[in-house]
C-alpha positions as CSV (number, residue, x, y, z in Angstrom):
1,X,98.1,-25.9,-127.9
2,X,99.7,-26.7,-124.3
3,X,96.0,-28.2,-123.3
4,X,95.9,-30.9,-126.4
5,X,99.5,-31.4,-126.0
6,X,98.4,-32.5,-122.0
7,X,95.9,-35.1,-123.5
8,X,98.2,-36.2,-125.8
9,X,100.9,-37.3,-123.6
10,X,98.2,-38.6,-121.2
11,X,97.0,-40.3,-124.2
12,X,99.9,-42.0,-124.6
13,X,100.8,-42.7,-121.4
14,X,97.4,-44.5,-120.6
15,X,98.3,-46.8,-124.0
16,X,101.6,-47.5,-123.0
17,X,100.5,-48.6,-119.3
18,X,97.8,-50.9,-121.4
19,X,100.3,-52.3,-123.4
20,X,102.8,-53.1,-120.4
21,X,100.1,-54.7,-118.5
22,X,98.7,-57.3,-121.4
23,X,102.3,-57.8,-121.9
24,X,103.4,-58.9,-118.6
25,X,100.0,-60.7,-118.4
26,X,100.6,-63.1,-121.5
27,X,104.1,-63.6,-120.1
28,X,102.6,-64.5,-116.5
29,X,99.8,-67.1,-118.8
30,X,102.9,-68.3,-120.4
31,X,104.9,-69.3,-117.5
32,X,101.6,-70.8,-116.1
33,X,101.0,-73.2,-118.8
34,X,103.9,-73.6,-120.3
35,X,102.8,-72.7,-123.6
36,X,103.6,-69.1,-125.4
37,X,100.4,-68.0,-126.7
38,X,99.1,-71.6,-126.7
39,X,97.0,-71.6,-123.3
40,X,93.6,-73.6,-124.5
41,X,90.5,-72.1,-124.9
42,X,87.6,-72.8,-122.2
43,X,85.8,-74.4,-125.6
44,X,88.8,-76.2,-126.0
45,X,88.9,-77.3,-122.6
46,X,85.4,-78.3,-122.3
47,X,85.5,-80.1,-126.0
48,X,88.7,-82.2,-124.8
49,X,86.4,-82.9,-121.2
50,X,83.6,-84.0,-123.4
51,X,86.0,-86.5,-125.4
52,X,87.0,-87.8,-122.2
53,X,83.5,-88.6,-121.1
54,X,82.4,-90.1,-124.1
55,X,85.4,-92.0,-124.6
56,X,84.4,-93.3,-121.0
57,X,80.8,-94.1,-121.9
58,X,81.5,-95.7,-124.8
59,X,83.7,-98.3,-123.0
60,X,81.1,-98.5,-120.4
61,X,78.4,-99.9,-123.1
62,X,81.2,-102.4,-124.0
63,X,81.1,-103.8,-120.3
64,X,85.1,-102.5,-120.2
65,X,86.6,-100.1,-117.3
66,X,88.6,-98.2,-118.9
67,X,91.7,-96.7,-118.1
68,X,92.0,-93.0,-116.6
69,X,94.0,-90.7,-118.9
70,X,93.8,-87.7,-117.3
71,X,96.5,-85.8,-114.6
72,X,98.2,-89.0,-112.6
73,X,98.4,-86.3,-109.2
74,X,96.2,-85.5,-106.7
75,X,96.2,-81.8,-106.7
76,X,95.4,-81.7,-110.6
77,X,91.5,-80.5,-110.6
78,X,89.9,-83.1,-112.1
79,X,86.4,-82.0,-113.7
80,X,83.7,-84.1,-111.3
81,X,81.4,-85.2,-114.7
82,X,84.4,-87.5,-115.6
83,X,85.5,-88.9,-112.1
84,X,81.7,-89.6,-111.9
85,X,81.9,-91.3,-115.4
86,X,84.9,-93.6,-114.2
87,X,83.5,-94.4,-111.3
88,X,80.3,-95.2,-113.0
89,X,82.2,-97.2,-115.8
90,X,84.1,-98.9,-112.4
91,X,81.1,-100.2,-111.0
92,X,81.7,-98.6,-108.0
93,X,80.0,-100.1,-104.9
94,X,78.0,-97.3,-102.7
95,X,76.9,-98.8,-99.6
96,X,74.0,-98.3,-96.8
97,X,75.3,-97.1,-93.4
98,X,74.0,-100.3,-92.1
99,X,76.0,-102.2,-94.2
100,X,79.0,-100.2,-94.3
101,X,78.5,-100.7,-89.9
102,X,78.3,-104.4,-90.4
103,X,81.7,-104.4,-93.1
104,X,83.3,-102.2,-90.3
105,X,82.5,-104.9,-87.9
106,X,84.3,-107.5,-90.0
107,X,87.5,-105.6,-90.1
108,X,87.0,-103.1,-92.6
109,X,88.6,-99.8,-92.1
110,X,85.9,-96.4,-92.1
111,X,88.0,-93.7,-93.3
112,X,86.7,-89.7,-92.8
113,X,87.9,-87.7,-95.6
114,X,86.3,-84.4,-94.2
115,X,88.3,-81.6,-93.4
116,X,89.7,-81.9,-89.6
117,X,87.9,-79.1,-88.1
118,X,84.7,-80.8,-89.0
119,X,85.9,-84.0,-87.9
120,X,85.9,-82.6,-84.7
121,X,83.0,-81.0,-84.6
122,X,81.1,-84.8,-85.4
123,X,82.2,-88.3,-86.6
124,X,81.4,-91.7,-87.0
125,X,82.8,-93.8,-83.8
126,X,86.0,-95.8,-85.2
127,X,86.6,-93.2,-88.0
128,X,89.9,-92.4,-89.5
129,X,90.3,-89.0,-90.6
130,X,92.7,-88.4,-93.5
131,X,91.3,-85.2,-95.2
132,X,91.2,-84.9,-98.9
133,X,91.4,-81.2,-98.2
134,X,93.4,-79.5,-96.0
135,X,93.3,-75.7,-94.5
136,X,94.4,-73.5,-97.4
137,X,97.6,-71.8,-96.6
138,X,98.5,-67.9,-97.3
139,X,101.4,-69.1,-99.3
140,X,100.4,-65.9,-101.7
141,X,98.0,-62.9,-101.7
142,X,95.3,-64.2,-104.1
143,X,95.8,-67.3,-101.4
144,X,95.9,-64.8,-98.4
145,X,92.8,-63.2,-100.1
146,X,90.5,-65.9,-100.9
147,X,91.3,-67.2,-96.9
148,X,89.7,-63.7,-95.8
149,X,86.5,-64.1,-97.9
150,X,86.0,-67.5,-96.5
151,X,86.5,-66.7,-92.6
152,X,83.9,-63.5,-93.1
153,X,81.5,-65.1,-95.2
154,X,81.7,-69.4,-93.9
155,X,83.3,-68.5,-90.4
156,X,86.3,-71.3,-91.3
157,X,89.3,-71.0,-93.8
158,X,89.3,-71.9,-97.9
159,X,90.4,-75.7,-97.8
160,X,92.7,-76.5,-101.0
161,X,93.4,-80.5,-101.7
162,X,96.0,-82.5,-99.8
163,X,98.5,-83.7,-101.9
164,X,99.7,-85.9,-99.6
165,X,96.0,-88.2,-99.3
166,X,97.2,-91.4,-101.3
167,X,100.0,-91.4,-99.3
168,X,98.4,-90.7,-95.3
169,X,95.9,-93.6,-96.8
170,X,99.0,-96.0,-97.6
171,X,100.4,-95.6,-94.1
172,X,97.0,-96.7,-92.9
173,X,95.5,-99.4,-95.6
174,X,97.6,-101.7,-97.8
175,X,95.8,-102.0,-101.9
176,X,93.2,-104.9,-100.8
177,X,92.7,-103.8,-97.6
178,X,89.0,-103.3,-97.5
179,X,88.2,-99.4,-97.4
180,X,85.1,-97.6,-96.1
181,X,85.1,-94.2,-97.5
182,X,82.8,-91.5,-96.1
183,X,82.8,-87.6,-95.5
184,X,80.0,-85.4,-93.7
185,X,77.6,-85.2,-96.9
186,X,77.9,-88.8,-98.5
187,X,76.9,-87.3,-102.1
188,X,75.9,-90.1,-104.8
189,X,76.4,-91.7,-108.1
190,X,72.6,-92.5,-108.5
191,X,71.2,-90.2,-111.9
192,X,67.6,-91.2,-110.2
193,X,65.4,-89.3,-107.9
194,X,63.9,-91.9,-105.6
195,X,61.1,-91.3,-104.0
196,X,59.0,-93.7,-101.3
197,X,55.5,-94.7,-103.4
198,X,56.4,-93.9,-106.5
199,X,58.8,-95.1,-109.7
200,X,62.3,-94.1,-109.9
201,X,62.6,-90.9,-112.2
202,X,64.9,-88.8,-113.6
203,X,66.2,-85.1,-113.1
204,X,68.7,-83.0,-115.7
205,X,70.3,-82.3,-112.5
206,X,71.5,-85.3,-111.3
207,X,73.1,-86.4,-114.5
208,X,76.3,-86.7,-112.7
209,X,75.2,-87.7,-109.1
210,X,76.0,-85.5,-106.2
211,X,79.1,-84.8,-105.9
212,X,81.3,-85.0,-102.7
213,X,84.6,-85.3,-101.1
214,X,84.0,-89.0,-100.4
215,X,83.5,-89.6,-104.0
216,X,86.4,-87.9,-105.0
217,X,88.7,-89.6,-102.6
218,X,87.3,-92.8,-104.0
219,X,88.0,-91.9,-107.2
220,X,91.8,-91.0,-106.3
221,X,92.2,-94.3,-104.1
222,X,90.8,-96.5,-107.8
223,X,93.1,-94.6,-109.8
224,X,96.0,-95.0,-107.2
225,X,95.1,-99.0,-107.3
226,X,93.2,-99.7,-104.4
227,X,91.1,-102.4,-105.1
228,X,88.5,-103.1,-102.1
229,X,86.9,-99.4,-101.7
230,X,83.2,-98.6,-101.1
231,X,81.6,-95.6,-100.5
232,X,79.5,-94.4,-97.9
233,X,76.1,-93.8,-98.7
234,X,74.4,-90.3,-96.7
235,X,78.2,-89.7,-95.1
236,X,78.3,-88.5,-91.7
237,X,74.8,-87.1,-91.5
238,X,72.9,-90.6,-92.7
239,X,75.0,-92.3,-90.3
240,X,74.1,-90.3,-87.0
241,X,70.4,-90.7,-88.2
242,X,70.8,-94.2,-88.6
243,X,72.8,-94.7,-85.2
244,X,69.8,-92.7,-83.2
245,X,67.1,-95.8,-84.7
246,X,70.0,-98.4,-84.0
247,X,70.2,-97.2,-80.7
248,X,66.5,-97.7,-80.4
249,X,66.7,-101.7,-82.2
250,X,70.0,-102.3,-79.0
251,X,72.4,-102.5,-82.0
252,X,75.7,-101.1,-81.1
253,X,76.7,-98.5,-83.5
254,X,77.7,-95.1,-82.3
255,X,78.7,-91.3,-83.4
256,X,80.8,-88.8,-81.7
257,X,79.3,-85.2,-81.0
């Protein structure tokens, strides 16, 4: 009849719009990871992460830091449980903000890696900012879209990383310069919850630390080979605290408001 004949076309139609759609979306995969039908699974992905980290602890018990295999760039997204691992395997040096004023003092350079509207909104005195992140641009609608979630829902725009960092931080520092890194946050590498009047313990979730843009931006400046980088403990927010008692104690460390 005319009415099945209807469905039928519609039918086929809806299958053949189906069909064009997975089609042009394998082909769009393709193109994005250069592989034809080869894209990794997230269990693949997560079992080659896992490799990394283990590869990384294993060289930690052997007193070795090991090289970094994973993406040589800046923008690559590198998973935080492995730049925690590295930096872990590193030794890497977190310091108080009392110290890090005192290394400042002896010519060390206190880099702000927070984005540049909150830079302005609050920083240490004698801070550098070179943001890890910059303003995300609308250089696409899923770009355009994401920027319009952010401004409605955080009142600011979606930050995407700077590829330029290494570079901004090479124009300022030379490899052994001696390199205070610190954002508004701080975030840690400490697994330990540690409390005043009782015994360090630990919590499933600080495995990995906290992590933070100052961590991550010390984990690009050890991969890119500087040498002489510590790490802010507390960031921005430890520091004023600290500056208010300092104030109090005549020692002359200040913030910008």
């Amino acid at each position: 009849s005319e009415g099945q004949d209807d469905k039928a076309t519609l039918a086929d139609n809806l299958s053949n719009f189906v069909k064009s759609r997975d089609s042009a979306s394998k082909k769009a995969a393709a193109k994005a990871t250069g592989f034809l039908g080869k894209a990794p699974t997230e269990a693949e992905r997560r079992a080659e992460i896992a490799k990394q980290v283990a590869r990384l602890e294993d060289a930690m018990k052997r007193g070795e830091v090991p090289e970094f295999y994973g993406p040589k760039t800046t923008g690559d997204k590198i998973p935080w449980k492995l730049a925690h691992t590295y930096l872990t395997a590193c030794k890497q040096e977190s310091v108080s903000c009392m110290r890090a004023a005192r290394l400042e003092a002896g010519g060390a350079t206190l880099l702000d890696v927070s984005p540049s509207d909150l830079f302005a909104k609050g920083h240490a005195k004698g801070a550098i900012n070179v943001p890890l992140f910059e303003s995300m641009q609308n250089r696409s609608p899923n770009k355009a879209f994401v920027n319009l979630l952010f401004k409605i829902g955080f009142g600011r725009a979606a930050t995407e990383r700077d590829l330029n960092f290494i570079d901004q931080v090479s124009d300022i520092c030379s490899k052994s310069d001696s390199i205070l890194v610190m954002c508004n946050r701080g975030g840690t590498l400490d697994t330990m919850i540690r409390l005043e009047g009782r015994a360090p313990y630990a919590d499933p979730d600080r495995r990995y630390g906290i992590e933070s843009r100052s961590l991550k931006a010390v984990f690009e400046l050890r991969r890119a080979g500087f040498s002489n980088v510590f790490h802010v403990d507390g960031g921005f927010y430890a520091r004023k605290g600290w500056s208010t008692m300092a104030d109090e104690m005549g020692l002359e460390v200040e913030v910008q408001d």
